[in-house]
C-alpha positions in Angstrom: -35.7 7.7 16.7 -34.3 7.0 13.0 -31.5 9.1 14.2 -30.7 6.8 17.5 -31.2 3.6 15.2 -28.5 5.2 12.3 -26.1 6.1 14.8 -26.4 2.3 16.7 -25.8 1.1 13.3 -23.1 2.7 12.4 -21.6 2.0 16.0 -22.3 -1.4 15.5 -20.5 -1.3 12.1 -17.1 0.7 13.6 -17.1 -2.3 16.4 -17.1 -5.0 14.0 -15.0 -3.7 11.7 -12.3 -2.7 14.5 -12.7 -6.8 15.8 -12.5 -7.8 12.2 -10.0 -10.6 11.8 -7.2 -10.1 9.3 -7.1 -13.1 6.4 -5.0 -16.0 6.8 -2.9 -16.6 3.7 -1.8 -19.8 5.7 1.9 -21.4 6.1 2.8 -20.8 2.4 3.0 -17.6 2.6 5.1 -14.7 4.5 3.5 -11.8 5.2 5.1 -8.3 6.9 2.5 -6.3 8.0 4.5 -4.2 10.3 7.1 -2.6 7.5 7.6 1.2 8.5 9.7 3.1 6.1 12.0 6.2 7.0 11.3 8.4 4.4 14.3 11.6 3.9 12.5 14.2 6.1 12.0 11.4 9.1 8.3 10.7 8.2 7.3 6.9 8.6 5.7 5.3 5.9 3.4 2.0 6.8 3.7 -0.6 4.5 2.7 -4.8 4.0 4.8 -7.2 2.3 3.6 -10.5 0.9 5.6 -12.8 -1.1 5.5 -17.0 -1.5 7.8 -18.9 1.4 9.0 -21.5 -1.6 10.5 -19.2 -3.5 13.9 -18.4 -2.8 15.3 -16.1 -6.0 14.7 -12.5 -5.9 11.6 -11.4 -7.4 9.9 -8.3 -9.2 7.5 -6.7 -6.6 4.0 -5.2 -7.5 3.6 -2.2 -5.6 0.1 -0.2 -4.7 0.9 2.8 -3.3 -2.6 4.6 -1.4 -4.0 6.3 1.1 -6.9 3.6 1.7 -6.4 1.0 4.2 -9.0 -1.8 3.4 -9.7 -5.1 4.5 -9.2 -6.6 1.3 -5.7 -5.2 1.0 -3.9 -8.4 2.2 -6.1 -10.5 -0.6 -4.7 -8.1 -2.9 -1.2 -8.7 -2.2 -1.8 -12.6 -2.2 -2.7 -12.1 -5.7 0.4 -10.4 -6.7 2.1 -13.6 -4.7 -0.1 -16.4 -6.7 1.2 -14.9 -9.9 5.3 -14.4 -9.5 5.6 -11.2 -7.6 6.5 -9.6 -4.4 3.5 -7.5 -3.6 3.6 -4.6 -1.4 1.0 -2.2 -0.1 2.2 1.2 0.9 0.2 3.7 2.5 0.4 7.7 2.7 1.6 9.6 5.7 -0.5 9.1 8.7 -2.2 6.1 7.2 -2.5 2.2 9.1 0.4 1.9 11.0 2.0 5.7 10.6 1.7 8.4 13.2 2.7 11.0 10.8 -0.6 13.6 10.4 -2.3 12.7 7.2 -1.2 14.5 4.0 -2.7 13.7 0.9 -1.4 14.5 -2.7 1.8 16.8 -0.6 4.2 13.9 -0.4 3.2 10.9 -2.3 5.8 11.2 -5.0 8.9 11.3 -2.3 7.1 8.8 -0.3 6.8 6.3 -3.2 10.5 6.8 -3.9 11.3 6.3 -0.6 9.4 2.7 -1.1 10.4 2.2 -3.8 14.3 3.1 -2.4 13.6 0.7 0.3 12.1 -2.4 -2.2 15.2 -2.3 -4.5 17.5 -3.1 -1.5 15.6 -6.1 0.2 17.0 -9.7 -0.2 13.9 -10.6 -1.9 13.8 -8.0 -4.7 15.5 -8.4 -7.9 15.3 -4.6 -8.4 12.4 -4.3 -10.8 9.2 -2.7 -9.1 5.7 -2.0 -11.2 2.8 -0.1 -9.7 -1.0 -0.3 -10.4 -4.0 0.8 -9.4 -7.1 3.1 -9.6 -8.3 6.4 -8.3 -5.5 7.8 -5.7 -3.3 5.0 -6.7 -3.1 5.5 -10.2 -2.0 9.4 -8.9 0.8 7.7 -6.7 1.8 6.7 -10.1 2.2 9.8 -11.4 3.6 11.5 -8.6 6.6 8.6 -8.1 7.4 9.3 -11.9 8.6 13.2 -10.7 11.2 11.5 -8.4 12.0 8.9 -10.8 13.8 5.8 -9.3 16.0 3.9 -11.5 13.9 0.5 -9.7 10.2 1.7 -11.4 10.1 0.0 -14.7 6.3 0.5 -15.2 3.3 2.6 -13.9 -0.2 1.1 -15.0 -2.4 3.9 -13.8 -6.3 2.3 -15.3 -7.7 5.7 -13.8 -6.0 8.5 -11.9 -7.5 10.5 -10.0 -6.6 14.5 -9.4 -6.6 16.9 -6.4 -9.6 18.3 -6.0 -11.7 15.8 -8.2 -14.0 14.0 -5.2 -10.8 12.1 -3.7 -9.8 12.4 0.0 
C-alpha cells in the first residue's frame, strides 16, 4: 500500500512538473529558449538567451554552463538581465533541448568553448563572457579554461564539483 501511494505521488509530481508553465519575463524582455549550438564534432548544444529589449549596445553575457535543466533557470537569466548583462544558460550534451546521449564531465570544456565561440559572434555581445556557478557549474569553469577562448574574461567557480564526488 505505501508503495502504490509513493509511486502515485511521484506520478503525480512528473505530470505536474511536465504541465508546468514556463515564467513570463513579460514584453521587456527577449528570451531565446530554442538556441542549439553546433559544437566541432556535429554535437548540438541546447542553450536560453535572455537579455533586456531596451537596450540596444552590445553587452557582456553571464554564462552558466550545466547539465541541470531547472525550472528556475529562466529566473536566473532574468537576473543576469536586471543587472547589465546578457545571460545565457547552456546545457551539456543530451540535456533540454539536445538529442545528443548525455555525457557528463567528457565534453564540457569543448562544449563551453563552442558557447562561448558562438556568444562572441552575436549582434548582442560585446565579446566579454564571465561564468558562475556551483557544483557541476563551477567544473564547466574549469573545464572551459583547458580550451581557453580569447571571449572568457572570468570564471567565478563558488564551489566545483569533481567526477566522481556525488555529481551526476
Amino acid at each position: 500500500m505505501l508503495l502504490r501511494l509513493f509511486i502515485t505521488f511521484t506520478l503525480s509530481l512528473c505530470i505536474s512538473h511536465a504541465n508546468a508553465q514556463k515564467p513570463d519575463l513579460g514584453a521587456e524582455y527577449e528570451v531565446n529558449d530554442t538556441v542549439l549550438i553546433k559544437t566541432s564534432d556535429g554535437a548540438n548544444i541546447s542553450a536560453i538567451m535572455v537579455r533586456k529589449k531596451n537596450l540596444s549596445q552590445a553587452l557582456p553575457t553571464i554564462l552558466q554552463f550545466t547539465i541541470y535543466v531547472r525550472d528556475r533557470d529562466l529566473l536566473s537569466l532574468k537576473e543576469a538581465a536586471d543587472h547589465g548583462y546578457v545571460g545565457v544558460m547552456a546545457y551539456s550534451r543530451g540535456k533540454y533541448l539536445s538529442t545528443d546521449p548525455i555525457t557528463p564531465y567528457e565534453y564540457d570544456g569543448k562544449d563551453a568553448n563552442a558557447v562561448i565561440d558562438w556568444i562572441s559572434k552575436q549582434s548582442w555581445s560585446n565579446g566579454a563572457v564571465g561564468m558562475y556557478g556551483g557544483s557541476y557549474n563551477g567544473f564547466t569553469q574549469w573545464a572551459a579554461t583547458k580550451h581557453l577562448h580569447p571571449a572568457l574574461k572570468t570564471i567565478v567557480p563558488y564551489v566545483a564539483g569533481g567526477p566522481g564526488m556525488g555529481l551526476p
